[in-house]
Every structure is written in structure tokens, then in C-alpha cells.
C-alpha positions as CSV (number, residue, x, y, z in Angstrom):
1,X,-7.8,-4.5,2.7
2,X,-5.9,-0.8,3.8
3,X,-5.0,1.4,1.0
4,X,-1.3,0.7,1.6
5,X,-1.6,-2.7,0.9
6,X,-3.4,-2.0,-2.4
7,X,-0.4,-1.5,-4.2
8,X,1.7,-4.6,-3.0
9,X,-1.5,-6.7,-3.5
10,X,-0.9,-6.0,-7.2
11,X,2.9,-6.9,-7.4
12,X,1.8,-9.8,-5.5
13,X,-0.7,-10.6,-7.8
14,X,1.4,-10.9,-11.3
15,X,3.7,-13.3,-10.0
16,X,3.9,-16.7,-11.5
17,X,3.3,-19.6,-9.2
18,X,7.1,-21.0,-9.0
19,X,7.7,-17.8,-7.2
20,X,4.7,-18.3,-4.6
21,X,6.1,-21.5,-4.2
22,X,9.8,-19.8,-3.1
23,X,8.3,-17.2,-1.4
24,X,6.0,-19.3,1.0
25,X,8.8,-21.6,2.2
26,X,9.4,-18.9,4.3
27,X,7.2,-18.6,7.8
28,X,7.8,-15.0,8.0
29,X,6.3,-14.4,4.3
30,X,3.3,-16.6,4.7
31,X,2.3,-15.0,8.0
32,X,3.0,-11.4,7.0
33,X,0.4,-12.7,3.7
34,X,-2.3,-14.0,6.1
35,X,-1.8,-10.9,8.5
36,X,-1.6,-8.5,6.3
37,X,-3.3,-9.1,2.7
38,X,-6.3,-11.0,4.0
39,X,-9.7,-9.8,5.0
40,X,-11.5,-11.2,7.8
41,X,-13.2,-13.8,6.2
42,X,-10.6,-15.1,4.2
43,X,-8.4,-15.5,7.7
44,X,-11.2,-17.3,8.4
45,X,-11.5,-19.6,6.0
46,X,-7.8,-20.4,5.6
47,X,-7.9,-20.6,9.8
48,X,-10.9,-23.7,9.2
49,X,-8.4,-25.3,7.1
50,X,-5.2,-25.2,8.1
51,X,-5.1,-28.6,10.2
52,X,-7.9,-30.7,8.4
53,X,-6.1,-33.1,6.4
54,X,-8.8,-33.6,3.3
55,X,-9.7,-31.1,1.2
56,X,-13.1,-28.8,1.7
57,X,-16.0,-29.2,0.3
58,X,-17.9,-26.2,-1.1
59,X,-21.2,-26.9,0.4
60,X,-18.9,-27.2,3.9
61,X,-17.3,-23.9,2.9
62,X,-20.9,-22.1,2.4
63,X,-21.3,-23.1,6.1
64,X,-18.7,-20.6,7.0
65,X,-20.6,-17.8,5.1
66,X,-23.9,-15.7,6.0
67,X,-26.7,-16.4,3.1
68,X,-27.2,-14.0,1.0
69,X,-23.3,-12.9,1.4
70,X,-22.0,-14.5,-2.3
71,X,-20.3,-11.6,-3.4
72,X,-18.3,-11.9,0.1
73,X,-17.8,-15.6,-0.6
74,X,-16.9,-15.2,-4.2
75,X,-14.7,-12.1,-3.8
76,X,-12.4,-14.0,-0.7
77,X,-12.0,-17.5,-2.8
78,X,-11.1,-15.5,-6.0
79,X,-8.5,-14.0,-3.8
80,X,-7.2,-16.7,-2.6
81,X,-6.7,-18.6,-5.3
82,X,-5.0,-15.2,-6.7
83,X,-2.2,-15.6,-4.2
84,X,-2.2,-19.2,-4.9
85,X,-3.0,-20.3,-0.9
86,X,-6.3,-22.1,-1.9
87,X,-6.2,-24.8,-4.5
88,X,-9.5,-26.3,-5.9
89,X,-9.9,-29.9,-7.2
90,X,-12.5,-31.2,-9.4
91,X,-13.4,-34.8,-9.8
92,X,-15.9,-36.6,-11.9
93,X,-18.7,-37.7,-9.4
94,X,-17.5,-35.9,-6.9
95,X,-18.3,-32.4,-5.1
96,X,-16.2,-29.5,-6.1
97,X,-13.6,-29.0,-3.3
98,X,-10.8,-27.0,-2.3
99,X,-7.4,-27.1,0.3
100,X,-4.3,-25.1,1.0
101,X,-1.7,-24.8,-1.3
102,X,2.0,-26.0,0.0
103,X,4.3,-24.9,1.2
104,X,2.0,-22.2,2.6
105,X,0.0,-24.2,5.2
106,X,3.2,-25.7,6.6
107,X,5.1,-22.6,6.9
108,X,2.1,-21.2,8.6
109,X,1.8,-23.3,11.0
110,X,5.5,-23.0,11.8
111,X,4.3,-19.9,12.2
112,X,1.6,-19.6,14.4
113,X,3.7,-22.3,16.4
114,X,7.5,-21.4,16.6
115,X,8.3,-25.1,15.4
116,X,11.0,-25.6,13.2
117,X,14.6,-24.7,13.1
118,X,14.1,-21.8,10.8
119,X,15.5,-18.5,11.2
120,X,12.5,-16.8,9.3
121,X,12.3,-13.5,11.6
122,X,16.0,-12.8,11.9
123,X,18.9,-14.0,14.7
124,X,18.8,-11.2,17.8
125,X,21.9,-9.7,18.1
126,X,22.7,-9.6,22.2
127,X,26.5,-8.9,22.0
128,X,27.6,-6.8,24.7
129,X,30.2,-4.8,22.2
130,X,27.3,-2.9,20.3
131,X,25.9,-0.1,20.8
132,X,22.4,0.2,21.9
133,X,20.0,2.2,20.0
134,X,17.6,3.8,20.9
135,X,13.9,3.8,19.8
136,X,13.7,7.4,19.7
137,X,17.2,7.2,17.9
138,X,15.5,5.3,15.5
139,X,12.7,7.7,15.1
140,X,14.6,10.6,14.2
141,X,16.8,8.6,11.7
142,X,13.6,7.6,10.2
143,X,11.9,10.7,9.9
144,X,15.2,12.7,8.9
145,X,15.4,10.3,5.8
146,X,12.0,10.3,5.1
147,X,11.3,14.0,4.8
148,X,14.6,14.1,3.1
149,X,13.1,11.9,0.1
150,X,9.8,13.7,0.3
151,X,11.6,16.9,0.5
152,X,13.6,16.7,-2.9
153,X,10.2,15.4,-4.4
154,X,8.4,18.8,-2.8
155,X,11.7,20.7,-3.3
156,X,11.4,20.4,-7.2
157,X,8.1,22.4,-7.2
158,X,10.6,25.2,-6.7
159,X,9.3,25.5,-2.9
160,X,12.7,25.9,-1.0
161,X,13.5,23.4,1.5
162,X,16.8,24.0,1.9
163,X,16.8,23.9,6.0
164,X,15.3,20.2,5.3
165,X,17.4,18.7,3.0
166,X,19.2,15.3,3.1
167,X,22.3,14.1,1.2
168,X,20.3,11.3,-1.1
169,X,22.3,9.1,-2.5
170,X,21.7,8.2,-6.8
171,X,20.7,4.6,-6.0
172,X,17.3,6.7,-4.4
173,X,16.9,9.4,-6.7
174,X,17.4,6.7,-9.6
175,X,14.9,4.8,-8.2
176,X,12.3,7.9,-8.2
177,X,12.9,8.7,-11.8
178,X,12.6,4.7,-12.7
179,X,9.1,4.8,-10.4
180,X,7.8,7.9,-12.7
181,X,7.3,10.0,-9.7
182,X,9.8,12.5,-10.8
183,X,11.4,13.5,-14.5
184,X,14.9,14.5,-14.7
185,X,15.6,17.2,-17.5
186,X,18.6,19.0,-18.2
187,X,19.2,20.8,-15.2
188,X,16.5,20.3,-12.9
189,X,14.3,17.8,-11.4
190,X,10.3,18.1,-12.0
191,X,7.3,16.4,-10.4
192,X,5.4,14.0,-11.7
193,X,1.1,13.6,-11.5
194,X,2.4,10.1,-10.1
195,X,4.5,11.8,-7.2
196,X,2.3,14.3,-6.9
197,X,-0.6,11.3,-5.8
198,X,2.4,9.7,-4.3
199,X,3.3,12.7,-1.2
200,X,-0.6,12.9,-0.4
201,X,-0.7,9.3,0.6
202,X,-0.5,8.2,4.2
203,X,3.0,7.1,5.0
204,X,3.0,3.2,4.8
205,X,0.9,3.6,1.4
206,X,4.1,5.7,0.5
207,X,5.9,2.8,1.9
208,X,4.8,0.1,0.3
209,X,4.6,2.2,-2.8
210,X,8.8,2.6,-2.9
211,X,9.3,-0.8,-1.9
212,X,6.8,-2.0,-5.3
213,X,9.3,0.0,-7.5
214,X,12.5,-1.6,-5.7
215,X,10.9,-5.0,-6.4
216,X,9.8,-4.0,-10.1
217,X,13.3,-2.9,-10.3
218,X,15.0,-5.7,-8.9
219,X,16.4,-7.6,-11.6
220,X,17.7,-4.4,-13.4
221,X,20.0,-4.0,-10.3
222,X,21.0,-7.7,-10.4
223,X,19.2,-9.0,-7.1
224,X,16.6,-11.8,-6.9
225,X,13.1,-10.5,-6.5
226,X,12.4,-13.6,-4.6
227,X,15.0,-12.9,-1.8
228,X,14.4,-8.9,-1.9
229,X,10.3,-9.6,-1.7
230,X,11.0,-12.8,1.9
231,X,13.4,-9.5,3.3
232,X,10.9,-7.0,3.5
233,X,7.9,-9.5,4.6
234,X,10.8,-10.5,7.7
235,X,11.4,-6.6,8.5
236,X,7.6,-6.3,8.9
237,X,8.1,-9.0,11.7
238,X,10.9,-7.5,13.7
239,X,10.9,-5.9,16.4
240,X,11.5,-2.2,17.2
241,X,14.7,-1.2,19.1
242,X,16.1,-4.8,18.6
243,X,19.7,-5.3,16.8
244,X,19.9,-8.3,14.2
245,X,22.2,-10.1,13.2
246,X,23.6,-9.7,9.5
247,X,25.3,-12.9,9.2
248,X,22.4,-15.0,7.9
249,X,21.6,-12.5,5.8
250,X,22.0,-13.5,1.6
251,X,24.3,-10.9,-1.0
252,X,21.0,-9.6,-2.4
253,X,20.0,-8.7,1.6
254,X,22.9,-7.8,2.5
255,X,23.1,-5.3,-0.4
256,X,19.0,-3.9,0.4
257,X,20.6,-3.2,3.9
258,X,22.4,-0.4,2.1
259,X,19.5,1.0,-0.6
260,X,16.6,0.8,2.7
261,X,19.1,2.5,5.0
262,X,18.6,5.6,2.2
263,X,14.9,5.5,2.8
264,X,15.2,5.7,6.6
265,X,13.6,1.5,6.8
266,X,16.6,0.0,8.3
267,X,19.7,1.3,10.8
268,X,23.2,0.5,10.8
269,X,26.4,2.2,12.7
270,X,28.4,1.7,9.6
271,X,28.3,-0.2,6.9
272,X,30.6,-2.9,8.1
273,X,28.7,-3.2,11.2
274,X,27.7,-7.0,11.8
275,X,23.9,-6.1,13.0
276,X,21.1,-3.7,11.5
277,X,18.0,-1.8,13.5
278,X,14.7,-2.1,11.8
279,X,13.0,1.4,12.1
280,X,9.3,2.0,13.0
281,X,9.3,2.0,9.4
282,X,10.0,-1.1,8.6
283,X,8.3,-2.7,11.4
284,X,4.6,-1.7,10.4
285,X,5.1,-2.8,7.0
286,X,3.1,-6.3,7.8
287,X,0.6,-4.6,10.0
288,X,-2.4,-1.8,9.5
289,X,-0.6,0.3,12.6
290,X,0.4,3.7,11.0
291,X,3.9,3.8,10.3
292,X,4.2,7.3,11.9
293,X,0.9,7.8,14.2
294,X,2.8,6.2,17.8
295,X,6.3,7.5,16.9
296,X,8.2,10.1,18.6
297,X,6.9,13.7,18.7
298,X,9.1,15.1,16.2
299,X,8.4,12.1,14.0
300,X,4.8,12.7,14.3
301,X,5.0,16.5,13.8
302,X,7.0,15.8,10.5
303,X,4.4,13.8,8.2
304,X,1.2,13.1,10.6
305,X,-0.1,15.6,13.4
306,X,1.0,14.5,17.0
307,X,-0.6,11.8,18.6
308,X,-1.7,10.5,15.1
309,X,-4.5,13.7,15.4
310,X,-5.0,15.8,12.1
311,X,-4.1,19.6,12.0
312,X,-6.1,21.1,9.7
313,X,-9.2,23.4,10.4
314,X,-10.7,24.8,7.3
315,X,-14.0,27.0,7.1
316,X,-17.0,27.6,4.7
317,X,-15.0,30.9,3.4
318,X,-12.3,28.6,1.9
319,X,-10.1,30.3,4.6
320,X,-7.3,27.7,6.3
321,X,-5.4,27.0,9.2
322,X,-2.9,24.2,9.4
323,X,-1.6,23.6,13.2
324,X,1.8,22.6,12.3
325,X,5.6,23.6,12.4
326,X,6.7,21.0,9.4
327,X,8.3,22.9,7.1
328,X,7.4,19.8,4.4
329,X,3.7,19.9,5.5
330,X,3.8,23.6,5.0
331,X,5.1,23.2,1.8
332,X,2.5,20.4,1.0
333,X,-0.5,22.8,1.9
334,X,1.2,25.4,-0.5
335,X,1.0,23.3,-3.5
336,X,-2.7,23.6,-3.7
337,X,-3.4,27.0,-1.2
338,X,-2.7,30.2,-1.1
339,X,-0.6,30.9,2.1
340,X,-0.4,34.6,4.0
341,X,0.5,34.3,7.4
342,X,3.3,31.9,9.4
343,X,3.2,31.3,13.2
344,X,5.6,29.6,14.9
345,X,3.3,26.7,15.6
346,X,0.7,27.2,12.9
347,X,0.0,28.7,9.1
348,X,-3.1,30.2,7.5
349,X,-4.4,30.8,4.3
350,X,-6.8,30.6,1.8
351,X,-8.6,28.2,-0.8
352,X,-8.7,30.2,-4.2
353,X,-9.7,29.4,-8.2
354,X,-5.9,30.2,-8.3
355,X,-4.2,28.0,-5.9
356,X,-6.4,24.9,-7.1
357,X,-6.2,25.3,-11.3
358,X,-2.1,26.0,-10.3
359,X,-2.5,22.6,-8.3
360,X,-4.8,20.9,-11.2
361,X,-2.0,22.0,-13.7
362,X,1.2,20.3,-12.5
363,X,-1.2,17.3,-12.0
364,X,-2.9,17.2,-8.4
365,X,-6.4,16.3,-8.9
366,X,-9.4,17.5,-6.8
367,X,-9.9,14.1,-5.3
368,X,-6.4,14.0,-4.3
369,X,-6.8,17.4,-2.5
370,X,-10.2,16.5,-0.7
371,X,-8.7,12.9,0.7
372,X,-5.2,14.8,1.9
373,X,-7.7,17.7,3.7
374,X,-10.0,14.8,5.1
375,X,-7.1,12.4,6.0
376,X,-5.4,15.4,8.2
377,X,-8.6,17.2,9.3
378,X,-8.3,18.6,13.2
379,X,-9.7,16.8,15.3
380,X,-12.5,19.3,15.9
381,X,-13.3,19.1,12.7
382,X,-14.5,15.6,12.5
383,X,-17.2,16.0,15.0
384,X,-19.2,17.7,11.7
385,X,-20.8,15.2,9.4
386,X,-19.2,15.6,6.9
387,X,-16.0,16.6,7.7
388,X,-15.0,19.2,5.3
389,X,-17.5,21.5,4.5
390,X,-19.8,20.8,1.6
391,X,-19.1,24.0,-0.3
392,X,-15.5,23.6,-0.2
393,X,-15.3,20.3,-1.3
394,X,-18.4,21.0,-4.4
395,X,-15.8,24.2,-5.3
396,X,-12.3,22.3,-5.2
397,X,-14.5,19.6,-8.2
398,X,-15.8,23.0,-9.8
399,X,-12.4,24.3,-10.1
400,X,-10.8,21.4,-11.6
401,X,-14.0,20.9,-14.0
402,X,-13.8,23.8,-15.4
403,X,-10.7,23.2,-17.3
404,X,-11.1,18.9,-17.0
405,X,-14.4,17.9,-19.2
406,X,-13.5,14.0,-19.3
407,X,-12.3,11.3,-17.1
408,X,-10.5,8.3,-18.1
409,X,-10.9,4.9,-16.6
410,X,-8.4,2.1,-16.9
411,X,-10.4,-1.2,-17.1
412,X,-11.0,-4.2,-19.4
413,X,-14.4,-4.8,-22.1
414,X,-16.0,-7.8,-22.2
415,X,-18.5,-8.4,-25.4
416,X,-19.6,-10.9,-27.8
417,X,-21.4,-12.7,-25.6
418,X,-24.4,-15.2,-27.9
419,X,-26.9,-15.4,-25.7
420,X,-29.0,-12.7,-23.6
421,X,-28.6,-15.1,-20.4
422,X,-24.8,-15.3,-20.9
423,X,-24.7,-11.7,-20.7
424,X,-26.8,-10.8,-17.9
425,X,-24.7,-13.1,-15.6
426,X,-21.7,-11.8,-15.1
427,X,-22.8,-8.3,-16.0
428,X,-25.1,-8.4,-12.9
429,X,-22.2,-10.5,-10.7
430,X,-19.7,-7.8,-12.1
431,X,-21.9,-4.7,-10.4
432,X,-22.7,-7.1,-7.4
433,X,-18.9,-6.9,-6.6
434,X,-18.4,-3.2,-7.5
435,X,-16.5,-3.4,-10.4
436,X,-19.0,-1.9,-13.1
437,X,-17.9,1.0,-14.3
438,X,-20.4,1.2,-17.8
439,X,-22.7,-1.4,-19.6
440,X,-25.5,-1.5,-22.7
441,X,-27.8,-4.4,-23.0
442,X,-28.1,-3.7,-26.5
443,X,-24.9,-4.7,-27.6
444,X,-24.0,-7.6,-24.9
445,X,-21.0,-5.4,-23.6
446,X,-20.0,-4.2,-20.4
447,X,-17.3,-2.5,-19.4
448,X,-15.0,-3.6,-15.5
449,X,-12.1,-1.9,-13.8
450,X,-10.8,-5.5,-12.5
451,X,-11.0,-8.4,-14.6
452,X,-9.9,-11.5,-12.6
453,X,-13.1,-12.0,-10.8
454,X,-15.1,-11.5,-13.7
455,X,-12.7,-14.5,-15.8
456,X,-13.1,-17.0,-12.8
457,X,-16.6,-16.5,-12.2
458,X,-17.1,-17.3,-16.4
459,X,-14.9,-20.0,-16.3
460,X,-17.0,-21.7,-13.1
461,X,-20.3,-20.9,-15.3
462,X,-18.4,-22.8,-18.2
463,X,-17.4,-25.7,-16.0
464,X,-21.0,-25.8,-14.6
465,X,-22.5,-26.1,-18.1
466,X,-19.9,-28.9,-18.6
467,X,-20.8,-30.7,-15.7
468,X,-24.9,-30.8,-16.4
């Protein structure tokens, strides 16, 4: 699964199964799931099922996976079940056995066919009184209300952006302050550790992250989550430089049309305009293309070097040059180096004890610094193995150490376990899967970063023992 789809995964994840149930009557929703929240093997499996009409078996369901591969097997039908698409079914005297949930598999299939009479992934608008728009309209829309919302964020650092700012309207910056990635005070606007993590992200994490917080916040603004959560699935399914049609659209959409045109997601003329343009941002929302990497130049040079290539070169002396004319990437580098010289195409500067403990005190982390170097290296930089050189990277951890002695880790304890053998189990399945974060035999405790995996494979263990 991508990074940027990390985050929705979880919203996904904590929703009760009436909702699923809403939300997979639409084509558009289940095929954006399967597209984009599936690993391979999971599209796999579903694919295997989705026109047998009796349920699997789970010896027939081993078939499908390598021996030897259970933590892939276990990890995919945990996941599954997760989004509620795979049901099982246990009978007395039979083999445990498992199908797809409805209405998932029939709006899939509507899917994959075009059957139906559902308008799932909008009405085209072809009337010859609009105006066309085009793509590279759209691109500098986009990127002009992006920067403008990562520019107030940057901006509050005190780093002046003034030749980059956009009129945002309070329905965004609320929205900001309710995700905790900036603080209002009195008479300013500060940065949060949250926003900070949030502007070194690649741009459909950053995304996916906004659109989380408009769905957490959904209720508050009196929409229904369900109809804000089928909208954005159907943008990812549009098609770029298209007009739709906004007469199909319900109150709650109609009203996002408004909110996502803030964020640069969607287009529209004016506000009583009967169709909307999706943007390139709203149209690799359902896919793992990067939102920015085949936009126009200008978009590209904005948030992600041209051609999606990186533009940073940085040497064993902690000395750096960034190959850029982004006033917001310029001001990104500055929040964690020390710049001295400005080209018209390209900024240097330096690596110090200074620039990273300033960074480490207003809540950038090392790690955070490393992947935003890595992620935008030059591209004659990552013909070395590794990228960044080792010094640098064992100096940026050094620095933040030296004032950072522990590291907390949000996870779940299991103990109390009675017997050595009910222990071991799930201990040994819960570092199998990469979850184990900290264990002691001793004591029968363990210690997980995800929990769900860990409860379903103890409650199959506990079904087992029933069964025998």
C-alpha cells in the first residue's frame, strides 16, 4: 500500500459496517477501494472470487498463495475483512470458508463492466455554451491554490511569502486549526509538529491527509460523511480536462464543490456554474500516479522538481544546493538549513548543529528531514548507494539526539496470557508481520504498534481450540 493511502486506510478502517454497506452501493467507491487500497494479492483473491457463486474454501484459498507466504496470506484476509469485502462463514462439519460481502461484488462488477444505469463516475457535460478549460488552465489553478495553503502553513514560521500568497477563505484555515496542523493564538498563526510532518509529505499523501480531516469533520459542518467519502472516491475516477455536470450532484456535494475548489481539487467558472473541472488533483486521488510528477512545468517546479526528478544535491561537507526557483521549496529547505546564496534558478547553503536543533525545536524530526532530502534528491544523486551520504544522515540523528534522549511509540500491550504456548503464538506471529515493537518472555507480555491482526489471529486460535 503507498504512503498516501496510509492515512485514508485508517478513516476507512473505523467505520462501522452500515456505512460500508452505503458506501459500496456505489461502483465508483468499490473500484476506487479495489484500485487503490488493495495490494496485489488481495486483488487477486477478490478477482478469483468475484463470479463464483459459493463461497471459498480455505484450503482452495491456500492455492492462490506460495507456501511458506502465511504472513502474506494472513495480513491480505485480515484486511479484507477490515474493509468488510470478504465475509467468512463457519459451519459445524464443514470447512471454514469465505465470500464477498454485498453490495461490493455487484457494484464491482458494474464496474469492471459499465452495466447498470448508474451514474457512479459523474454525467459529462458536452454543452456547446461552456467554456473549455484547459488542462494546463487547470494546472495552474491547482498549483496556485495549493502553494497558497502550504504557503500560509510555511508563512507562519515567519518566512515571508508574501509574492505567494493566496486569499484563503475561513472554511480552509478552520479546517487547518481543526486538523492540528496549525494553532491560532492571539495574533498570529503558528505551526504545528503535525504540519510541520504534514508539508514534508509527497503531495497526494498531503492530499489524502486534508481530505481525512474534512471527512473527520464532516458532521460538525452538517454534511453526511457517507455522501462527502462516494464524492471524492468519483473525483479519483474522472477525467482530466472534462466538464461535469452538477445536476446529479446531492446538497452535501454540491456544497464540497465550494470547500475543494479552496484546496485547488475541483474547478468552476463561478459558483453558479452548472458543471465543475476536476483538477490533476483530484484525479490521482484513486491512483498511485503522483499528483504533481506529469503536470505542467510550473506545477512541477512548485512542489516536485520538473519531470517528477528531485533537485537536491548535497555533499559530505553538509554543504547544499537545491536546483529550484520555488519560492515555497526555498522556504521549505530554510526551515531546517542554513541558506547563503540565491540564483535565479538555484539556492545553496549549508547543514549546521544550528539549522537542525532550530528545526528539532519547532517540531521537525530528523527522520522527517532525511525522507524530505531522500524523496527530492537530484537525480545524480541516486546513482550512489545510498543516496544521501552516510555522514550527513548519522549527523542530522546526532543532532536531534543530543537534546531528544527517548522516543515514544503509540501501540497496544497484550499480557496475561496462562500458558507459555499461548504466549509464544501470537508473540512470534506478531514479529512475523512486523508489528513488534518490544516483548519479555518472563512476564508473557508483548508489546504491538497495530492490534487488529494480532485480535483476529487470537480469536481464529480460540475458534480452533473450540473446534478440536
Amino acid at each position: 500500500m503507498s504512503t498516501s493511502s496510509l492515512r485514508s486506510f485508517e478513516y476507512l478502517e473505523s467505520l462501522p459496517g452500515t456505512t460500508f454497506n452505503r458506501l459500496y452501493k456505489e461502483p465508483s467507491t468499490a473500484l476506487a477501494i479495489f484500485r487503490r487500497m488493495l495490494p496485489h494479492l488481495a486483488k487477486s483473491l477478490v478477482m478469483a472470487m468475484l463470479y463464483i457463486s459459493h463461497p471459498l474454501t480455505f484450503s482452495d484459498l491456500e492455492a492462490w498463495v506460495q507456501p511458506g507466504n502465511r504472513k502474506d496470506r494472513d495480513h491480505t484476509v485480515s484486511l479484507l475483512e477490515r474493509l468488510q469485502i470478504l465475509k467468512a462463514s463457519v459451519q459445524p462439519g464443514k470447512p471454514r470458508a469465505y465470500s464477498l460481502t454485498n453490495p461490493f461484488a455487484t457494484s464491482l462488477r458494474l464496474a469492471l463492466t459499465g452495466g447498470g444505469g448508474h451514474k457512479s463516475f459523474g454525467v459529462p457535460c458536452n454543452t456547446r455554451e461552456q467554456r473549455p478549460v484547459s488542462v494546463a488552465e487547470l494546472d495552474e489553478f491547482a498549483r496556485k491554490q495549493w502553494e497558497g495553503v502550504l504557503g500560509y502553513m510555511v508563512g507562519s514560521t515567519g518566512i515571508n511569502l508574501a509574492n505567494e500568497k493566496v486569499n484563503l477563505s475561513p472554511s480552509v484555515k478552520a479546517l487547518l486549526q481543526l486538523g492540528g496542523l496549525v494553532e491560532a493564538k492571539a495574533r498570529s498563526v503558528d505551526i504545528t509538529q503535525d504540519g510541520f510532518a504534514f508539508i514534508l509529505q509527497e503531495v497526494n499523501a498531503q492530499v489524502w491527509t486534508i481530505l481525512t480531516l474534512y471527512l473527520e469533520n464532516a458532521q460538525q459542518l452538517g454534511m453526511d460523511d457517507v455522501d462527502v467519502l462516494s464524492f471524492l472516491f468519483m473525483l479519483g475516477s474522472l477525467e482530466l480536462g472534462q466538464g461535469y455536470s452538477k445536476a446529479n450532484l446531492t446538497e452535501t456535494q454540491s456544497q464540497m464543490l465550494l470547500d475543494l475548489g479552496d484546496f485547488g481539487i475541483v474547478y468552476q467558472d463561478t459558483t453558479d456554474s452548472p458543471h465543475f473541472y476536476p483538477t490533476r488533483l483530484a484525479t490521482t486521488l484513486t491512483s498511485d500516479a503522483g499528483a504533481l510528477r506529469t503536470s505542467s512545468v510550473s506545477f512541477d517546479n512548485g512542489l516536485n522538481a520538473s519531470d517528477g526528478k528531485g533537485f537536491i544535491v548535497i555533499e559530505t561537507n553538509y554543504r547544499l544546493y537545491a536546483y529550484t526557483s520555488s519560492a515555497l521549496q526555498i522556504a521549505i529547505l530554510g526551515l531546517f538549513a542554513r541558506l547563503s546564496i540565491r540564483y535565479p534558478n538555484m539556492v545553496a547553503g549549508k547543514i549546521t548543529r544550528e539549522s537542525i536543533r532550530r528545526a528539532v525545536d519547532i517540531g521537525i524530526t530528523s527522520d522527517q528531514i532525511i525522507s524530505f532530502l531522500t524523496t527530492h534528491a537530484h537525480p545524480q544523486m541516486r546513482k550512489n548507494n545510498p543516496i544521501l551520504p552516510v555522514t550527513v544522515v548519522d549527523q542530522i540523528k546526532l543532532w536531534q539526539m543530543e537534546g531528544d534522549r527517548m522516543k515514544a511509540t503509540v501501540g497496544f500491550l497484550f499480557k496475561d496470557f496462562v500458558t507459555p504456548a499461548e504466549f509464544e503464538d501470537p508473540c512470534k506471529y506478531a514479529e512475523e508481520i512486523g508489528v513488534l515493537v518490544w516483548k519479555d518472555e518472563s512476564k508473557r507480555m508483548f508489546f504491538v504498534t497495530k492490534h487488529e491482526q494480532i485480535a483476529a489471529f487470537l480469536k481464529r486460535g480460540k475458534e480452533k481450540r473450540k473446534a478440536t
